[in-house]
PyMOL commands that place a pseudoatom at each C-alpha (Angstrom):
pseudoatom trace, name=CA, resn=UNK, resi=1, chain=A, elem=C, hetatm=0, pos=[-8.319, 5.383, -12.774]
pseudoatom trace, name=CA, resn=UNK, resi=2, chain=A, elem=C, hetatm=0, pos=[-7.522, 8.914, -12.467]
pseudoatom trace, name=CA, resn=UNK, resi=3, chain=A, elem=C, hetatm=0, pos=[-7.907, 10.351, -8.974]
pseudoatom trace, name=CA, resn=UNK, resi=4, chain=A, elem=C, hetatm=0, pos=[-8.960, 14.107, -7.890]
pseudoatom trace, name=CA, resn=UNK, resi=5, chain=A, elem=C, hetatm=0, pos=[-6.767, 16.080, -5.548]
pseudoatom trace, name=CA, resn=UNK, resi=6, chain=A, elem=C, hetatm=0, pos=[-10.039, 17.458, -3.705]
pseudoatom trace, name=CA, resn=UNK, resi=7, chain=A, elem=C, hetatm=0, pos=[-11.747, 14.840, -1.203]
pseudoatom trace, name=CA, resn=UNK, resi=8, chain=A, elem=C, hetatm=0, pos=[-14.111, 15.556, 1.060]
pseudoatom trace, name=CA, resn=UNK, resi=9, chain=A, elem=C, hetatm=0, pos=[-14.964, 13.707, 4.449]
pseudoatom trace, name=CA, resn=UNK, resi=10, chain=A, elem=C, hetatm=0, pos=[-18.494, 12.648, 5.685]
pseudoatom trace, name=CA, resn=UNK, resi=11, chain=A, elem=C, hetatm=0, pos=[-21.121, 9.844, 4.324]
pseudoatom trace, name=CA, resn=UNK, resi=12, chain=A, elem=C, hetatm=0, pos=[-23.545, 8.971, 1.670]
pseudoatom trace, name=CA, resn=UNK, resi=13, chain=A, elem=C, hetatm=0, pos=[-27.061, 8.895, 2.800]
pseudoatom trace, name=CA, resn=UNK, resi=14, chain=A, elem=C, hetatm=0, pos=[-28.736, 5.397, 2.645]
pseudoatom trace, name=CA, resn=UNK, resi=15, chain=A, elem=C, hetatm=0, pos=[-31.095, 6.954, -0.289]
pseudoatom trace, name=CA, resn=UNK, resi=16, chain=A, elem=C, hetatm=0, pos=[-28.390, 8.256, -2.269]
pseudoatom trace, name=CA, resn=UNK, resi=17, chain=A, elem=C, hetatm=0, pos=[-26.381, 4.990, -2.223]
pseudoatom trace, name=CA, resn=UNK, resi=18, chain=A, elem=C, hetatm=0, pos=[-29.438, 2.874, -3.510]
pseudoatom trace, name=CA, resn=UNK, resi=19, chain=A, elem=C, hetatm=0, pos=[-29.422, 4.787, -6.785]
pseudoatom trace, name=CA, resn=UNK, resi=20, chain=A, elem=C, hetatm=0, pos=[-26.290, 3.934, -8.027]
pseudoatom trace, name=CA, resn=UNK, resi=21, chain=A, elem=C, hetatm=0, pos=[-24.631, 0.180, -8.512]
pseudoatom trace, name=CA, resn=UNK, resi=22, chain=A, elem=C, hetatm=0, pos=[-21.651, -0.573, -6.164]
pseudoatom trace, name=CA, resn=UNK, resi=23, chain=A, elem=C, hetatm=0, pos=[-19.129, 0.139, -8.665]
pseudoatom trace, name=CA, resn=UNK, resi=24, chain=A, elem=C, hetatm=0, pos=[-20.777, 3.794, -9.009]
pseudoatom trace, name=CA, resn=UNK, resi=25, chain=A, elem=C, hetatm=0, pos=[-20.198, 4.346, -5.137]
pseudoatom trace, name=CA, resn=UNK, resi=26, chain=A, elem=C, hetatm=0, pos=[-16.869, 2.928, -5.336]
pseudoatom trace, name=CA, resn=UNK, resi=27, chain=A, elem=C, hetatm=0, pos=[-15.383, 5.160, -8.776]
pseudoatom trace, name=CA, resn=UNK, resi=28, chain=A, elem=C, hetatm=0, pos=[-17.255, 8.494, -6.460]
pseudoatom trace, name=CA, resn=UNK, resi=29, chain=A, elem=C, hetatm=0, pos=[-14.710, 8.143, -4.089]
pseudoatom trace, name=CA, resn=UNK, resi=30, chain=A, elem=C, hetatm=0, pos=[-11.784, 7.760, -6.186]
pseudoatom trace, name=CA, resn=UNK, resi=31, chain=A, elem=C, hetatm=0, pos=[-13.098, 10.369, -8.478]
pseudoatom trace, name=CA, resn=UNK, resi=32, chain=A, elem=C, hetatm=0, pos=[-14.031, 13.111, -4.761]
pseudoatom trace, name=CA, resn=UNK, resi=33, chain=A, elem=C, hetatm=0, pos=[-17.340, 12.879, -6.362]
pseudoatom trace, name=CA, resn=UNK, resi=34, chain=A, elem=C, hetatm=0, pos=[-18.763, 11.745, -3.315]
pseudoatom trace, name=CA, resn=UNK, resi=35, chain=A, elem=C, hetatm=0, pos=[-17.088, 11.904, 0.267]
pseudoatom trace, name=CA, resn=UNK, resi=36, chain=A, elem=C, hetatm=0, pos=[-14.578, 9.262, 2.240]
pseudoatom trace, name=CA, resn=UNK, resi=37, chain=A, elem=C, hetatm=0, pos=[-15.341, 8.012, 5.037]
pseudoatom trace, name=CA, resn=UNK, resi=38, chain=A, elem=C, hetatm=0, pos=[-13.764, 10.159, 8.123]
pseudoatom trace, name=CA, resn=UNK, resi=39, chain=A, elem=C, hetatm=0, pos=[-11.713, 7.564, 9.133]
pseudoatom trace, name=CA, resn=UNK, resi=40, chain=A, elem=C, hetatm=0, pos=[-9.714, 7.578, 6.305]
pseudoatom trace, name=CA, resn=UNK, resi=41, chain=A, elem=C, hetatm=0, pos=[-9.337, 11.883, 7.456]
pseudoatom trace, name=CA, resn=UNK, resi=42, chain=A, elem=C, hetatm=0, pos=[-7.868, 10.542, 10.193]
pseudoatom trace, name=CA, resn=UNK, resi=43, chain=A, elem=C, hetatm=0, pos=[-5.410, 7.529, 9.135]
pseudoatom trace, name=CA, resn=UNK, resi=44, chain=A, elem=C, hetatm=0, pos=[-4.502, 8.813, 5.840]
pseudoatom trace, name=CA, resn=UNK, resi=45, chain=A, elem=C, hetatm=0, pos=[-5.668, 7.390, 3.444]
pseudoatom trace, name=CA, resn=UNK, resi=46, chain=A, elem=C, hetatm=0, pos=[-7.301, 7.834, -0.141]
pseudoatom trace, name=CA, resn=UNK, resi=47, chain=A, elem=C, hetatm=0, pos=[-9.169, 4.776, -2.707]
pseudoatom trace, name=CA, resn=UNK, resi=48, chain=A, elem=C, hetatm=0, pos=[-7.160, 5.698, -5.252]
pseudoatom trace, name=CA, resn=UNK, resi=49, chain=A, elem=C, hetatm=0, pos=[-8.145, 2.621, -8.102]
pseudoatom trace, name=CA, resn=UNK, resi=50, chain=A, elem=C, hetatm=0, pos=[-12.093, 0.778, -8.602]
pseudoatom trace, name=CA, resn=UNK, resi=51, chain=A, elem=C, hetatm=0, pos=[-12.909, -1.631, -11.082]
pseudoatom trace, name=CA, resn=UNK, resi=52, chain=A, elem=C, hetatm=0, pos=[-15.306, -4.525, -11.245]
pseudoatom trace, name=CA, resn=UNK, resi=53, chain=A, elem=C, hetatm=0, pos=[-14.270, -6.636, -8.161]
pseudoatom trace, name=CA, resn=UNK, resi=54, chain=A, elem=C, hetatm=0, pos=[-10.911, -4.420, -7.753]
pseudoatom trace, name=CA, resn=UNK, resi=55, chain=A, elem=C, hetatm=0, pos=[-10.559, -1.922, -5.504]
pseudoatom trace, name=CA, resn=UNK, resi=56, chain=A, elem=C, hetatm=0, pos=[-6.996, -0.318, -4.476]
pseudoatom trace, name=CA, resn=UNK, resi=57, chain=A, elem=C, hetatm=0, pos=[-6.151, 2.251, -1.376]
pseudoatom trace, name=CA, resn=UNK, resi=58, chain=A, elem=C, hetatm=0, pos=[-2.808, 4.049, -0.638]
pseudoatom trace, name=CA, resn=UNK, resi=59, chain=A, elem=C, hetatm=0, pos=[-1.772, 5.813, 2.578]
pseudoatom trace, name=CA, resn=UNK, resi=60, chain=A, elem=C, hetatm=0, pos=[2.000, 6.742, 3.327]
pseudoatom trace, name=CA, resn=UNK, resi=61, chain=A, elem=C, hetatm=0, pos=[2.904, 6.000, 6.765]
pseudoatom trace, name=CA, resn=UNK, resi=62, chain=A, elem=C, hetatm=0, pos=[4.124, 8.805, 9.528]
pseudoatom trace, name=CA, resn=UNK, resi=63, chain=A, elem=C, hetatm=0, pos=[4.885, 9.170, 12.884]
pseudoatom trace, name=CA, resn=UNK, resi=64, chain=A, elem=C, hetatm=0, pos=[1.264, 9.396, 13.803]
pseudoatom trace, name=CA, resn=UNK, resi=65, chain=A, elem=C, hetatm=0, pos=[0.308, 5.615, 13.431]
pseudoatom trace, name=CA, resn=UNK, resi=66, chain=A, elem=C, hetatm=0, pos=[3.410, 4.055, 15.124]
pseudoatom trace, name=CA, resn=UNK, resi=67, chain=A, elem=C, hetatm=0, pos=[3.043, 1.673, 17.980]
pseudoatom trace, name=CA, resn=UNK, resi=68, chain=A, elem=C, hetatm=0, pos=[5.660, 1.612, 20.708]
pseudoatom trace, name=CA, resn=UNK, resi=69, chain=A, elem=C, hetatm=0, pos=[7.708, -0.658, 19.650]
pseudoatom trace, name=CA, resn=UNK, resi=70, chain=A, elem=C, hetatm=0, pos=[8.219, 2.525, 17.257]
pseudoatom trace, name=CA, resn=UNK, resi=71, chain=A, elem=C, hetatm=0, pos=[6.834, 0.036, 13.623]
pseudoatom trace, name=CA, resn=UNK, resi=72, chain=A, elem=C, hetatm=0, pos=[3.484, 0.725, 12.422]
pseudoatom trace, name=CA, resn=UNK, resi=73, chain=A, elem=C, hetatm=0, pos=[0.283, -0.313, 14.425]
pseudoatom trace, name=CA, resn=UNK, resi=74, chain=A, elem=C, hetatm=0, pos=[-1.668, -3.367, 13.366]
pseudoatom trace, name=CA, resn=UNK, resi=75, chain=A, elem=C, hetatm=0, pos=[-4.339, -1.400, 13.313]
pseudoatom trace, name=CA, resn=UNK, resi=76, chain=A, elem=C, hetatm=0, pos=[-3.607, 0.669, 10.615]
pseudoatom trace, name=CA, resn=UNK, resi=77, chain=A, elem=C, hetatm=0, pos=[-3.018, -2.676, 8.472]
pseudoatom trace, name=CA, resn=UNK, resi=78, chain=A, elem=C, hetatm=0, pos=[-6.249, -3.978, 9.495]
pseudoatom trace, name=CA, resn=UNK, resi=79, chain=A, elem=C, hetatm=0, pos=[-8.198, -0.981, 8.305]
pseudoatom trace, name=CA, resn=UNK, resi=80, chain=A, elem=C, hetatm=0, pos=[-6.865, -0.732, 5.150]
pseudoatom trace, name=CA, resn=UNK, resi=81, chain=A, elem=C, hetatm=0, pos=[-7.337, -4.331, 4.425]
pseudoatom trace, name=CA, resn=UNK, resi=82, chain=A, elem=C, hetatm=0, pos=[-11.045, -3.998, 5.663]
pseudoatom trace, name=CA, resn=UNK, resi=83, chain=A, elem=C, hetatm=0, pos=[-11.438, -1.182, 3.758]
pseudoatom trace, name=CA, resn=UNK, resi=84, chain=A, elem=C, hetatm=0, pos=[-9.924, -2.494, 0.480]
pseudoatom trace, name=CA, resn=UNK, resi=85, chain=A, elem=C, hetatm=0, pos=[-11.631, -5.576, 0.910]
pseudoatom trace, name=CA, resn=UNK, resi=86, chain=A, elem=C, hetatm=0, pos=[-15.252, -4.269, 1.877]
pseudoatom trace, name=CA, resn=UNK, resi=87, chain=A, elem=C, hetatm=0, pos=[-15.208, -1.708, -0.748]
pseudoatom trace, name=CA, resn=UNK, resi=88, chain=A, elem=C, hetatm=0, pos=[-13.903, -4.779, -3.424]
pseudoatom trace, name=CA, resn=UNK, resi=89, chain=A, elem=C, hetatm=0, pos=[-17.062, -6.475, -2.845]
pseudoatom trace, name=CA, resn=UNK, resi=90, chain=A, elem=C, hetatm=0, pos=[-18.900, -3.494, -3.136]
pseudoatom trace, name=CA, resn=UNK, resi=91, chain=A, elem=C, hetatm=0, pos=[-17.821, -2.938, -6.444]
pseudoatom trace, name=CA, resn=UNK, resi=92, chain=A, elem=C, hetatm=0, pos=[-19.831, -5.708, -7.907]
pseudoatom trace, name=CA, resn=UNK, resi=93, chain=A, elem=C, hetatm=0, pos=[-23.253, -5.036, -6.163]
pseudoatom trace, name=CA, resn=UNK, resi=94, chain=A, elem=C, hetatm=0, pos=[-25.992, -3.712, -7.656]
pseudoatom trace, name=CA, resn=UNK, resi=95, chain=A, elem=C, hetatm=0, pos=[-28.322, -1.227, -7.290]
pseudoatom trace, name=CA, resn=UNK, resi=96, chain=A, elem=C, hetatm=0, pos=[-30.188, -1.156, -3.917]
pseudoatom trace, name=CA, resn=UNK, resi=97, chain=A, elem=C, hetatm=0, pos=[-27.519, -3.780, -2.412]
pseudoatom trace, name=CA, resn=UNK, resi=98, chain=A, elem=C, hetatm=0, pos=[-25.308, -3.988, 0.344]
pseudoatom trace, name=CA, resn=UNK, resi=99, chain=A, elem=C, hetatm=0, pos=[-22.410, -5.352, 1.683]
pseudoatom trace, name=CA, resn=UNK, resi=100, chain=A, elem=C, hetatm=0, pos=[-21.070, -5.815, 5.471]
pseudoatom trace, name=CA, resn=UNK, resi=101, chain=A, elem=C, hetatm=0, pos=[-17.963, -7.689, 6.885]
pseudoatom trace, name=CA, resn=UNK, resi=102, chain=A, elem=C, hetatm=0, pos=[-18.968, -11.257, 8.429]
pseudoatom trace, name=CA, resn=UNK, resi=103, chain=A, elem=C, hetatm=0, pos=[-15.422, -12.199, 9.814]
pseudoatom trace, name=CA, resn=UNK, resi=104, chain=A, elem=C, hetatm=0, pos=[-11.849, -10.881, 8.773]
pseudoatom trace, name=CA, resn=UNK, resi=105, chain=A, elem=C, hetatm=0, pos=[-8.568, -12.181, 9.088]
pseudoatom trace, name=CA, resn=UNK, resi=106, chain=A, elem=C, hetatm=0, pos=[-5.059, -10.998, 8.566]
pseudoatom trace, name=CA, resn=UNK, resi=107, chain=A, elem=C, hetatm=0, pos=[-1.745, -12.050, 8.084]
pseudoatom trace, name=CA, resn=UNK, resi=108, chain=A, elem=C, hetatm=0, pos=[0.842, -9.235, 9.323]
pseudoatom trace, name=CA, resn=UNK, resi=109, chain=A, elem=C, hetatm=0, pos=[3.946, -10.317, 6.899]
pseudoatom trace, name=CA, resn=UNK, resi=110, chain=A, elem=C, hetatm=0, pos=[7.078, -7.945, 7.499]
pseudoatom trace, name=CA, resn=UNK, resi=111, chain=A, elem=C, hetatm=0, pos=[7.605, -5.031, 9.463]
pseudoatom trace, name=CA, resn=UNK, resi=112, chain=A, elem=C, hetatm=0, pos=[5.893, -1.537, 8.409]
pseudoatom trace, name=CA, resn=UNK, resi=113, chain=A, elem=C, hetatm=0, pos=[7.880, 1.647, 9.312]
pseudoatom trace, name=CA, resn=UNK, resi=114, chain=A, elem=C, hetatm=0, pos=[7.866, 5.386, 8.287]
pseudoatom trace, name=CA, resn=UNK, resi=115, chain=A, elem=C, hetatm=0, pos=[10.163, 4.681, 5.941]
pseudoatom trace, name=CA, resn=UNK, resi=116, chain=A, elem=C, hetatm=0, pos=[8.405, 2.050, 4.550]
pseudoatom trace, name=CA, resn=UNK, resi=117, chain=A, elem=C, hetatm=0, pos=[6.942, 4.802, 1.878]
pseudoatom trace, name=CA, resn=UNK, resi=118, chain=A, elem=C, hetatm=0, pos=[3.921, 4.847, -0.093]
pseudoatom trace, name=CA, resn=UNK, resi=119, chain=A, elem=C, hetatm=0, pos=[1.787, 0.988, 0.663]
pseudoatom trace, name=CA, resn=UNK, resi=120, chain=A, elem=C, hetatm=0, pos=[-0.941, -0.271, -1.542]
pseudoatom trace, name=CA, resn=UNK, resi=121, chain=A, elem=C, hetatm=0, pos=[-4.088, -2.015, -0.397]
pseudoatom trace, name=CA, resn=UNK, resi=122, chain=A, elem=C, hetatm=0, pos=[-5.444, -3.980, -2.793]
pseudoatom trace, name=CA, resn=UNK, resi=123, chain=A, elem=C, hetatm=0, pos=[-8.880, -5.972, -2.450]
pseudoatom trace, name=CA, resn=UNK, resi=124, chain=A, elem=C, hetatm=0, pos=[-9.628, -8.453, -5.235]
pseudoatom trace, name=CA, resn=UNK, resi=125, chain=A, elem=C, hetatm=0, pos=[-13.193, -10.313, -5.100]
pseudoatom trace, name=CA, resn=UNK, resi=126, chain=A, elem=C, hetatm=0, pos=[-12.622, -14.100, -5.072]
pseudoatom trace, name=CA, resn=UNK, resi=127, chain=A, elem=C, hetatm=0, pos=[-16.016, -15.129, -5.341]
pseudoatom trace, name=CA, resn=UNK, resi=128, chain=A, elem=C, hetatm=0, pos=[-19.561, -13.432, -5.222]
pseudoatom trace, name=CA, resn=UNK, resi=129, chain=A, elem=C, hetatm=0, pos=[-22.900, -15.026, -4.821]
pseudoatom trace, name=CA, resn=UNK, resi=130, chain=A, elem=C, hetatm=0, pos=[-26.225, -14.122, -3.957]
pseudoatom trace, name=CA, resn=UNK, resi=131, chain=A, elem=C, hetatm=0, pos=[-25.447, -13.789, -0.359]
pseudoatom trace, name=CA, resn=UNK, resi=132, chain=A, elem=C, hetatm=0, pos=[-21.796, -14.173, 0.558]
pseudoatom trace, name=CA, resn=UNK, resi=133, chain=A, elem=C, hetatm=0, pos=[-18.458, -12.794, -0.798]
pseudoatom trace, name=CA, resn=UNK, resi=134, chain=A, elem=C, hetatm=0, pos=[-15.259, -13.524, -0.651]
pseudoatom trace, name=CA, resn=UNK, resi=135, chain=A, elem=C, hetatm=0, pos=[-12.326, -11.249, -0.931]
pseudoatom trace, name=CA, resn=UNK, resi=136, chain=A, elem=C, hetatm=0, pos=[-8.520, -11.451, -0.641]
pseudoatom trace, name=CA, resn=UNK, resi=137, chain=A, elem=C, hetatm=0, pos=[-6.580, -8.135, -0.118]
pseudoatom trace, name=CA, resn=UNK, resi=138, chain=A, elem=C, hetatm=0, pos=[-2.881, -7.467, 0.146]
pseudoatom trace, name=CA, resn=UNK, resi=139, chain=A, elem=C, hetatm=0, pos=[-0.781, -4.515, 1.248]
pseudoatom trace, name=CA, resn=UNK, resi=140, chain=A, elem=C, hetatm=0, pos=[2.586, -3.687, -1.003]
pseudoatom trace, name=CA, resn=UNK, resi=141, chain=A, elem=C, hetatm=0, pos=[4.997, -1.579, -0.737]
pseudoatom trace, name=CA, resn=UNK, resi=142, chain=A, elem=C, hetatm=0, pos=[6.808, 0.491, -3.746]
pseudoatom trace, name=CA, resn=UNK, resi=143, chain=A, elem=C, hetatm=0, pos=[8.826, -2.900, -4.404]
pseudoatom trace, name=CA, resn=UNK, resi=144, chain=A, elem=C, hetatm=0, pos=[5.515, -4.922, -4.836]
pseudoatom trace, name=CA, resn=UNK, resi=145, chain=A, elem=C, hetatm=0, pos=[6.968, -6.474, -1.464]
pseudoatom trace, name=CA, resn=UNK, resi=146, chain=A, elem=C, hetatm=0, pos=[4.031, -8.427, 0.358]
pseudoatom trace, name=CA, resn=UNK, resi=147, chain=A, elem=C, hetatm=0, pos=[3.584, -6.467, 3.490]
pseudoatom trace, name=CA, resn=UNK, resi=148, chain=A, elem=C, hetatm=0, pos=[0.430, -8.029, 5.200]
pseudoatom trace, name=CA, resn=UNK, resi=149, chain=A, elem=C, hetatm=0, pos=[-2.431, -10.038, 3.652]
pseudoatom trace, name=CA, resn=UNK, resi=150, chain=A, elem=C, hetatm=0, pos=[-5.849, -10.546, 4.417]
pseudoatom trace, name=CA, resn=UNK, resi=151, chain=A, elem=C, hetatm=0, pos=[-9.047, -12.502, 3.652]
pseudoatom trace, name=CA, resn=UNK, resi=152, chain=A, elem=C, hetatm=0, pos=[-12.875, -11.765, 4.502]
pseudoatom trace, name=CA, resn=UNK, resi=153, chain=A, elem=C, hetatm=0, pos=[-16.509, -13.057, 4.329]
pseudoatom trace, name=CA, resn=UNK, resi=154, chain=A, elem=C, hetatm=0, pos=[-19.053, -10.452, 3.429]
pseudoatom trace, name=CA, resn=UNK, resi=155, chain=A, elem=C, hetatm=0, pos=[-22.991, -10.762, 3.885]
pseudoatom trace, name=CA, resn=UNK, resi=156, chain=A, elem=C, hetatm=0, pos=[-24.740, -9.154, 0.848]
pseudoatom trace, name=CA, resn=UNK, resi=157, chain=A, elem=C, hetatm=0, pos=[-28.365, -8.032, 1.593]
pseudoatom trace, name=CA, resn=UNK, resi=158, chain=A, elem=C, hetatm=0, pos=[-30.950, -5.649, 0.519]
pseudoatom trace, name=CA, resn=UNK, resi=159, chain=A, elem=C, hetatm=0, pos=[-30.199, -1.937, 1.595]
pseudoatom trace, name=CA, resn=UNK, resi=160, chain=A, elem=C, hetatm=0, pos=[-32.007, -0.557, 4.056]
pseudoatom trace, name=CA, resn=UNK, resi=161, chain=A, elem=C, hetatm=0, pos=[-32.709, 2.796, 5.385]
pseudoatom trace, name=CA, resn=UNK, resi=162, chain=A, elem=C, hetatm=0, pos=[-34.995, 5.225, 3.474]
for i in range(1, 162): cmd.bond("trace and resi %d" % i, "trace and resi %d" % (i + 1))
show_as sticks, trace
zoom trace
């Protein structure tokens, strides 16, 4: 999918989400038809790919999300995998449904650095019932070089708010 260069920051009021399917939300912020979250203002990062179960995010790594040991923080990995993964799931829900992370777990495989380049978070639905999903995501680099990978649960429910 073809991405805009324009994104906005912010969120998606709880009415405005129920009238569109997953997928919808999901192809809004790859398209900058509808805002990223701020967190991905402050890490870096953009969804750049949605599909049906599929969802892919790219950040390039800097000097702002090193650790000390001077590699890049865990935490950075975990977010994108969370991300990828939550937003995978989200992908297939319909209207007036939501999605939130039960339990998460990641593998951090090989080193990420600032020279590392341009990584690729990619969430891929495993399975999706009424209630529970489960996704696998991994993070590439340029190479297609498994840098972490991750698994999560995810509780589907009813939306709320209004």
């Amino acid at each position: 999918m073809t991405q805009t260069t324009s994104k906005t920051y912010g969120t998606v009021s709880a009415d405005r989400q129920k009238k569109m399917s997953g997928l919808e939300f999901v192809q809004g912020l790859v398209h900058g038809t509808l805002p990223l979250n701020t967190i991905a203002r402050t890490l870096g990062y953009d969804v750049t790919e949605a599909d049906n179960g599929r969802v892919v995010i790219t950040a390039e790594p800097n000097d702002t999300h090193l650790n000390p040991a001077g590699t890049v923080h865990g935490g950075l990995t975990a977010t994108l995998l969370d991300s990828c993964m939550g937003l995978a799931i989200q992908s297939t829900l319909e209207k007036g449904v939501g999605q939130t992370t039960v339990e998460f777990k990641i593998s951090l495989l090989r080193p990420i650095t600032t020279e590392t380049g341009v990584i690729k978070a990619e969430g891929t639905v495993l399975s999706r019932g009424r209630r529970v999903g489960k996704v696998e995501g991994r993070i590439t680099d340029a190479s297609g070089r498994l840098l972490a990978h991750g698994t999560t649960t995810c509780l589907i429910f009813q939306s709320w708010g209004g």
